[in-house]
C-alpha positions as CSV (number, residue, x, y, z in Angstrom):
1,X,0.0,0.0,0.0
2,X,2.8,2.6,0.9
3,X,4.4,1.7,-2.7
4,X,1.1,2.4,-4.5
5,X,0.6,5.8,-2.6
6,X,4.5,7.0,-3.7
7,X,4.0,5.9,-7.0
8,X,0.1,7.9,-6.5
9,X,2.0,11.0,-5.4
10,X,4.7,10.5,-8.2
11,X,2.2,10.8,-11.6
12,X,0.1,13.4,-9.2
13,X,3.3,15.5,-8.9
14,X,3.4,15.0,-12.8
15,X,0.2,15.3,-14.1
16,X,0.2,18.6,-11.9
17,X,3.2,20.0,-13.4
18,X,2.2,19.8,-17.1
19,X,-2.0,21.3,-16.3
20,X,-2.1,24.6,-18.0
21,X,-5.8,26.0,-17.7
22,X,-8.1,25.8,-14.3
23,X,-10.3,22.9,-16.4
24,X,-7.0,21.1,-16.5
25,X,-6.7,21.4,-12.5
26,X,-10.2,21.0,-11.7
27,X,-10.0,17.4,-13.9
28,X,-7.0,15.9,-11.5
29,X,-8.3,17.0,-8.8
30,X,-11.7,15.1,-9.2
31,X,-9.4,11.8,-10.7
32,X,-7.2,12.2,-7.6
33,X,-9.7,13.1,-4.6
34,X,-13.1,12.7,-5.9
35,X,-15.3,9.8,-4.9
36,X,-14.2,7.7,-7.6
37,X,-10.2,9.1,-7.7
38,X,-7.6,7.1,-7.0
39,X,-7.1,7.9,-3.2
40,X,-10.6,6.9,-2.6
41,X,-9.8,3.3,-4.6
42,X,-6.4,2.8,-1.9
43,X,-8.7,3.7,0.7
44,X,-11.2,0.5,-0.3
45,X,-8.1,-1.7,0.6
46,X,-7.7,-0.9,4.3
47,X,-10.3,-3.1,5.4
48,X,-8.2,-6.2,3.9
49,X,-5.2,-4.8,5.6
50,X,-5.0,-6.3,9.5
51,X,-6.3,-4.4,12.2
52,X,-3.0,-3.2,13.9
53,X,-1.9,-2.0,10.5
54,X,-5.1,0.5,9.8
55,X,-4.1,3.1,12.3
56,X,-1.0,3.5,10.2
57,X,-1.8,3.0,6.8
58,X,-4.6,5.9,8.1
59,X,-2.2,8.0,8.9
60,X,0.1,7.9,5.9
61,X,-3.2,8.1,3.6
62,X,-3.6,11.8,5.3
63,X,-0.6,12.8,4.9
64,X,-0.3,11.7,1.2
65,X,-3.8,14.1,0.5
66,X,-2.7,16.8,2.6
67,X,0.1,16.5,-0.2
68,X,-2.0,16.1,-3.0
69,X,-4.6,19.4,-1.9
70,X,-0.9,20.9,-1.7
71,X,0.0,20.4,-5.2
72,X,-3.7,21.2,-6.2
73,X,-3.2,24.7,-4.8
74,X,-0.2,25.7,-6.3
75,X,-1.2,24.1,-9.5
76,X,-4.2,26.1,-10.2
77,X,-2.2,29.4,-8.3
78,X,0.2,29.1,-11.5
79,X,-2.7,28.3,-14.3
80,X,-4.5,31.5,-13.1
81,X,-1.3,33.5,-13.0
82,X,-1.0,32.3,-16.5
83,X,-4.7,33.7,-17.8
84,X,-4.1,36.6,-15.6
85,X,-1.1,37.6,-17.8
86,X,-2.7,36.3,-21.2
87,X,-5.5,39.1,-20.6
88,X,-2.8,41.8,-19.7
89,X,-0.9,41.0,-22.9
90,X,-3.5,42.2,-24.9
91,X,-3.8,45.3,-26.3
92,X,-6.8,47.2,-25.6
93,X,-8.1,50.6,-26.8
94,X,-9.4,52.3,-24.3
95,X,-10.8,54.9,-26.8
96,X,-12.2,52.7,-29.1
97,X,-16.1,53.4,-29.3
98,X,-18.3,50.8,-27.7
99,X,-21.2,48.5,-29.3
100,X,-23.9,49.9,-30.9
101,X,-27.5,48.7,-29.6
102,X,-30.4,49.5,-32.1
103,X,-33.5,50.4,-29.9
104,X,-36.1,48.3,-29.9
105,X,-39.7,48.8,-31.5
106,X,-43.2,48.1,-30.2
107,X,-45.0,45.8,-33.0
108,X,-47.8,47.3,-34.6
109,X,-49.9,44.8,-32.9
110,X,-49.0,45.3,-29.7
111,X,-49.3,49.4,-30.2
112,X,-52.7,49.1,-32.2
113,X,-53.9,47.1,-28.8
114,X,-53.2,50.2,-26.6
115,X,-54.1,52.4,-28.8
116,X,-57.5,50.9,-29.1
117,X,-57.5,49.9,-25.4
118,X,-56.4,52.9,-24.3
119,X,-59.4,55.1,-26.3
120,X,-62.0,52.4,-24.8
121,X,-60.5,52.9,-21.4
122,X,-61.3,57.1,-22.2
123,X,-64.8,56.3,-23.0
124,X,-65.5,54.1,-19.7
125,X,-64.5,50.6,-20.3
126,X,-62.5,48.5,-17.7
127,X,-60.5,45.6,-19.7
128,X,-61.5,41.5,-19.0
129,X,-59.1,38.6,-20.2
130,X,-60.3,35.2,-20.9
131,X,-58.2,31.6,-21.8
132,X,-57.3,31.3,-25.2
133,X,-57.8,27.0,-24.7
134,X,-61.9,27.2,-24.3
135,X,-64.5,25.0,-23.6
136,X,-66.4,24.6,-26.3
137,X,-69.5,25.7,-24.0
138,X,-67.9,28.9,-23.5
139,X,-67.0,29.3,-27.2
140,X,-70.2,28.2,-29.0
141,X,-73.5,26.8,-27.0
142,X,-73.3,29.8,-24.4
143,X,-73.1,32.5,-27.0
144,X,-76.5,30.8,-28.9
145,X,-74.2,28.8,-31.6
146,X,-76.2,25.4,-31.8
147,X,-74.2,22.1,-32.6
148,X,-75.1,22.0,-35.8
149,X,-74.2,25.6,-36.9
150,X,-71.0,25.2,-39.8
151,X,-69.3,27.7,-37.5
152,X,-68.3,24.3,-35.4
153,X,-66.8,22.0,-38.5
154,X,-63.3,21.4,-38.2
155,X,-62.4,23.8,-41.1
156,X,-63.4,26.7,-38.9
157,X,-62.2,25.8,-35.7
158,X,-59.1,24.2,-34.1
159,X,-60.4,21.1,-31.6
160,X,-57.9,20.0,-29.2
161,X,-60.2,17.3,-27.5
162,X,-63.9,16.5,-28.3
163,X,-65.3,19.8,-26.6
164,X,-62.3,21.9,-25.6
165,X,-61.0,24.1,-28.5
166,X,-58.6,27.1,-29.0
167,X,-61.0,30.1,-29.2
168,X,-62.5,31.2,-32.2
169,X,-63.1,34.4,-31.3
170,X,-62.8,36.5,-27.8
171,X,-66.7,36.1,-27.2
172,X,-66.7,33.7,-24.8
173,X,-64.9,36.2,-21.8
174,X,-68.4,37.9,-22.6
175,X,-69.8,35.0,-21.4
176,X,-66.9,34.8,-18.5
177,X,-67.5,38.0,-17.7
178,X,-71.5,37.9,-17.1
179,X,-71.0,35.1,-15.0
180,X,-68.9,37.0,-12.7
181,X,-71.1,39.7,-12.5
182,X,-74.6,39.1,-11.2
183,X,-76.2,42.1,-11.7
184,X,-75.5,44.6,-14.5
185,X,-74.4,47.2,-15.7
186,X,-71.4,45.9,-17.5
187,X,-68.9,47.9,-19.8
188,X,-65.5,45.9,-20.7
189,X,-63.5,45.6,-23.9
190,X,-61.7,42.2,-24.2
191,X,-58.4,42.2,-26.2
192,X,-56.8,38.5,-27.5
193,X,-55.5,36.2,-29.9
194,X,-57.4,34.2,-31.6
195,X,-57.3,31.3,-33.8
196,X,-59.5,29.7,-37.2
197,X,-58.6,27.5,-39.6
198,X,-57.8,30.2,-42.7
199,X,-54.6,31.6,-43.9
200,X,-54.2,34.2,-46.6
201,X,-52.6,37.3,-47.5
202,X,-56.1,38.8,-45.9
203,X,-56.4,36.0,-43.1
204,X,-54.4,33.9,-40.7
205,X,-54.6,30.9,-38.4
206,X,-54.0,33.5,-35.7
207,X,-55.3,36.9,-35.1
208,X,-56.2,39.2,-33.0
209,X,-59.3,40.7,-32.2
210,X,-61.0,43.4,-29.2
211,X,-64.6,42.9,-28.5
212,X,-66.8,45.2,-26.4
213,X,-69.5,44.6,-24.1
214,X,-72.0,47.2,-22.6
215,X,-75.1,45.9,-20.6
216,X,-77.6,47.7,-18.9
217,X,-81.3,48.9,-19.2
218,X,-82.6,50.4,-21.9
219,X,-79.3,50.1,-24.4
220,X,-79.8,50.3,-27.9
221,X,-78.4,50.1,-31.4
222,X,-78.1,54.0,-30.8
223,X,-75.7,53.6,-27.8
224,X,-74.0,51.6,-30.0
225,X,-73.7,53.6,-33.2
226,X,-73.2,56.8,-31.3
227,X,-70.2,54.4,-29.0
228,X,-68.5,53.2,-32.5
229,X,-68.6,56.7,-34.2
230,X,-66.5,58.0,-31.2
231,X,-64.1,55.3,-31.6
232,X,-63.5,56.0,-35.3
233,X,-62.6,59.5,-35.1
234,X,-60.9,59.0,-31.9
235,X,-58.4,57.0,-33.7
236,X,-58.9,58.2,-37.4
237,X,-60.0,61.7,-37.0
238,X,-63.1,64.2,-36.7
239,X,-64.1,63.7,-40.1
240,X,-64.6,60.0,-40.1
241,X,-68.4,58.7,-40.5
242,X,-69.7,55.3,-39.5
243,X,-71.9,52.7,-41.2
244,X,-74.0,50.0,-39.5
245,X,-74.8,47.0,-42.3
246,X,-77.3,44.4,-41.6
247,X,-75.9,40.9,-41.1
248,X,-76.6,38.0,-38.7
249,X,-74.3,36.3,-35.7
250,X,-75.5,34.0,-33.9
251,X,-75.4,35.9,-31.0
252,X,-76.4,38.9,-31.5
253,X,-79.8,40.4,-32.8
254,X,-80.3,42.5,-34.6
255,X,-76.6,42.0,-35.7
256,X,-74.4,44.4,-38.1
257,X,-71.3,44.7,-39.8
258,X,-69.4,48.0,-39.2
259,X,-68.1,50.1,-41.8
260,X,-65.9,53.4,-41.1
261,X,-64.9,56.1,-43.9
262,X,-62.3,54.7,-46.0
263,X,-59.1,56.3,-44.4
264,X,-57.3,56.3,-47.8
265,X,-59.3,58.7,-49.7
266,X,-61.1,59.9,-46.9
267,X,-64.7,59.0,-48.0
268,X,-64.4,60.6,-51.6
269,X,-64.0,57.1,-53.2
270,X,-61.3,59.6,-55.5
271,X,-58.0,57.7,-55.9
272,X,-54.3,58.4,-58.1
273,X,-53.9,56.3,-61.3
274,X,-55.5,56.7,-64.5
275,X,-58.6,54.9,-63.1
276,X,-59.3,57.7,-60.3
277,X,-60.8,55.5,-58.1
278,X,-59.5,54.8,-54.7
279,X,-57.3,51.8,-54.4
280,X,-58.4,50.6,-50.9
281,X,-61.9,51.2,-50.9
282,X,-62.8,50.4,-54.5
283,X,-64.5,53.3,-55.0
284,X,-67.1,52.5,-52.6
285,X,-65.7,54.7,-49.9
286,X,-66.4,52.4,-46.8
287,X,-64.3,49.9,-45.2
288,X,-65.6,47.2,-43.4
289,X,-63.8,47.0,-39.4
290,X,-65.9,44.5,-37.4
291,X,-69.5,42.9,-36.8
292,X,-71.5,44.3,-33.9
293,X,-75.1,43.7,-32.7
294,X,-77.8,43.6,-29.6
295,X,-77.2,40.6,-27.5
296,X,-78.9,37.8,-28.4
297,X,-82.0,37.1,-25.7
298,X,-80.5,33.6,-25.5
299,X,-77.0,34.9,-24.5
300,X,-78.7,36.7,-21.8
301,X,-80.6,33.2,-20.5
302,X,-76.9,31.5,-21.1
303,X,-75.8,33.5,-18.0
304,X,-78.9,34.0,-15.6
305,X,-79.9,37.3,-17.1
306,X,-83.3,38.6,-17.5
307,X,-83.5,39.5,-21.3
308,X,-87.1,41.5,-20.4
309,X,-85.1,43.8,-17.7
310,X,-81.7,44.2,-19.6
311,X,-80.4,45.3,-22.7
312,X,-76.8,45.4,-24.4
313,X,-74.7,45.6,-27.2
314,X,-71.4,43.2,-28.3
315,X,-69.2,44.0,-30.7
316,X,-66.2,42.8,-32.3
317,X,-62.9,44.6,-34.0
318,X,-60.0,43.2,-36.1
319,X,-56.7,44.6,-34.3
320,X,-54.7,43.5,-37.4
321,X,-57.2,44.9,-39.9
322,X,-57.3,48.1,-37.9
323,X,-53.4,48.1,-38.0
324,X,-53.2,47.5,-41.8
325,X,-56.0,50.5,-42.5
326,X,-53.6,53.1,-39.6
327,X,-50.2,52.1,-41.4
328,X,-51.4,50.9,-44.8
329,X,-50.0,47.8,-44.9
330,X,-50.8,45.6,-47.6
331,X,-50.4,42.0,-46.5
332,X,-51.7,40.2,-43.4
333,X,-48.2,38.2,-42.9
334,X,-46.1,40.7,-42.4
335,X,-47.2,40.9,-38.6
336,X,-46.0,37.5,-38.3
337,X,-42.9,37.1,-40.7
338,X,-40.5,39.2,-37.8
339,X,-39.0,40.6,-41.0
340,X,-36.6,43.1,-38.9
341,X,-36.8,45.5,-41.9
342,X,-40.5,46.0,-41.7
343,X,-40.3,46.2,-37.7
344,X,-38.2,49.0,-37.7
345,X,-41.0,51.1,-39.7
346,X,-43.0,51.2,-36.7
């Protein structure tokens, strides 16, 4: 045993002499003193050494790894010496100018969703968020969308199970919301992504939409007109006019789509070109932003209201089609591309 620790200490001493970075060290000194190092394999051997012999061989053992720690020491004393005078050999210009950062830039998304937030919040709205992974109670049934409605095929919507889906639309933290609270009046927008089964340069698998909610007694398609029209020329202007078409959701009735002014050629239908007409509107100098409507007495049953004591409007805004009408971008995918070159516009 004495022979194998000399002959330890010997290729320690070594081993030691030619380690040239701290990772050099660090690996002899786990192969020498760690749990599986060579001490620790002459250490297994003492118990089939005889028992006067132990307090001995225990004692030389020490000794020999107060040696090796020793060694360890002034090893990695000379490989940091050595990095310490690597980095002092080079040649640094203290006057050199530093790196350059480029600032970053909010997304249009992102700063169409406070602008927009941020003019509901002026006109009394508080803000509610919902799960983007809904039950398909919340997203359809609640909201008066029957099971046989095409809304629910698979083209449309993204199932993740049988009845839990990712969110169609942010309708259902309507629902969310009503259920929370018992007794109107109500008056919250609800900003979120969204996803459907469509992908175009005018449509994507995700979007993003904010949908507004006012309940109370005696609301009407006025309040709601006179609510959208304040909207619009908040964020386009004094000039802008607002259009109410007739359509039909589900859960709204009567529903509408909503049209603004065409922001291009400000209402005129007038465009550049040898045609004249505008470009964006088509001439018809009205550009569709959203659907909108009276609840739907069903949605009202759907959360414990009383349809004959309360009355309220829902409706629904594209962020990225506002986005694309504010900055007159021409294709849907460039919000999700993270082309750095059309960032920086914004």
């Amino acid at each position: 045993m004495k022979a194998q620790l000399d002959s330890l200490l010997e290729e320690a001493r070594k081993a030691l002499a030619g380690a040239v970075t701290m990772d050099d060290v660090e690996a002899l000194r786990v192969s020498l003193l760690g749990k599986k190092g060579s001490l620790s394999a002459l250490l297994k051997g003492v118990s089939e050494m005889p028992a006067a012999e132990r307090p001995t061989f225990g004692k030389v053992v020490n000794q020999a790894k107060g040696v090796l720690e020793t060694l360890l020491e002034e090893s990695a004393a000379r490989a940091k010496a050595r990095v310490d005078a690597e980095m002092l050999s080079v040649s640094i210009d203290v006057t050199e100018p530093g790196r350059h950062y480029r600032r970053g830039h909010v997304h249009p998304i992102r700063e169409t969703t406070e602008v927009i937030l941020e003019v509901f919040g002026q006109l009394g709205y508080r803000q509610a968020h919902g799960p983007e992974i809904e039950h398909e109670y919340y997203n359809f049934e609640a909201l008066n969308v029957p099971k046989h409605h095409p809304a629910r095929d698979m083209q449309d919507t993204f199932y993740l199970t049988e009845d839990v889906v990712l969110r169609t639309h942010t309708s259902p933290t309507q629902i969310r919301t009503m259920l929370d609270v018992k007794r109107p009046p109500i008056k919250a927008v609800m900003p979120g992504a969204v996803y459907r089964s469509d992908s175009d340069a005018t449509h994507s698998p995700m979007f993003h939409q904010i949908e507004g909610l006012y309940v109370d007694e005696e609301v009407s398609l006025a309040d709601l007109k006179g609510t959208l029209l304040a909207f619009a020329r908040k964020l386009f202007g004094s000039e802008m006019r607002v259009r109410l078409r007739p359509s039909f959701f589900p859960f709204t009735e009567p529903s509408c789509e909503v049209d603004i002014s065409c922001v291009t050629c400000m209402g005129s239908g007038r465009g550049e070109g040898e045609s004249g007409i505008c470009r964006v509107c088509k001439g018809s100098t009205w550009l569709e932003v959203g659907g909108a409507g009276l609840v739907h007495p069903n949605v009202f049953k759907a959360v414990g209201y009383d349809p004959e004591k309360v009355t309220g409007f829902a409706f629904g805004l594209g962020v990225e089609r506002i986005a694309m009408l504010r900055h007159k971008i021409p294709d849907l995918r460039l919000f999700f591309e993270n082309d750095v070159r059309f960032l920086r516009q914004f």
